[in-house]
N, C-alpha and C positions, 0 to 999 in steps of 0.2 A: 434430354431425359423426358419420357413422356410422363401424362396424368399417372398410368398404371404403374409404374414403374418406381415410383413415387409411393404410392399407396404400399405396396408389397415390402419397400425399401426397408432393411433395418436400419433402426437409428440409435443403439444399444451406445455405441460410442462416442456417439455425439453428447450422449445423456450421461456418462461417464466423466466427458471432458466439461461440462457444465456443475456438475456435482464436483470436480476437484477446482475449477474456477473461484468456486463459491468458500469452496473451505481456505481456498490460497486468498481471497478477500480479507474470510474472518480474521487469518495466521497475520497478515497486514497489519490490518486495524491495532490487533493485540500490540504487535511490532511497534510500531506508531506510537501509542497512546505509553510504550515504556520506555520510551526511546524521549517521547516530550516530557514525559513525569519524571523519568528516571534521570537518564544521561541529561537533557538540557537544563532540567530544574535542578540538581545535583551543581552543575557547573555553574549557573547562574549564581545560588547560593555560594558558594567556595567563596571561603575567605582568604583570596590568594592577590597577591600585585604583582605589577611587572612586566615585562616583554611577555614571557614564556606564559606565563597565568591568561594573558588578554590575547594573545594565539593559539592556543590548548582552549579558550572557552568561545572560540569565533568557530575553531574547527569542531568542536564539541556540536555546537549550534549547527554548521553546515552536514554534516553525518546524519544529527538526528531529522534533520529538515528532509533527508535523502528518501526516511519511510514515509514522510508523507507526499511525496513526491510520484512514490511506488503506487500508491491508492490508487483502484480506476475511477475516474470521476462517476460523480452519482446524476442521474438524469432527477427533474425534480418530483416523478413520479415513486422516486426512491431506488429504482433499479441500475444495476451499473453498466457503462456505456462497454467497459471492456477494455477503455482506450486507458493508459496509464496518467495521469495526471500531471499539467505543465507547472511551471512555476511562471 
């Protein structure tokens, strides 16, 4: 692809898929932050014992660990890299 061609190029969807990138972030984050408020502090709190209670609050734990997982990591400029973040 040359300079001109480039210049003339629409980029309408590119800017589309940048605009739903950003909002699937923010829908994340929300995800995330109810997922460790809710689901993991919910099961930490339970006042439950047993097999069943200590495997229901480790899988509790691992599910909600999974949205933050989904986050793309943040460059320390603030902006996101894209890439999904490892564990």
């Amino acid at each position: 692809m040359d300079l001109e061609a480039l210049r003339s190029a629409r980029f309408n969807a590119l800017d589309e898929a940048v605009s739903d990138w950003s909002r699937m972030i923010t829908h994340l984050e929300d995800l995330e932050k109810g997922a460790r408020e809710g689901l993991r502090g919910q099961a930490k709190k339970a006042d439950r014992a047993g097999a069943n209670a200590t495997v229901s609050r480790e899988f509790i734990g691992r599910t909600a660990g999974e949205f933050t997982d989904a986050q793309p990591r943040r460059h320390p400029s603030g902006t996101s890299s894209g890439t999904p973040a490892t564990s």
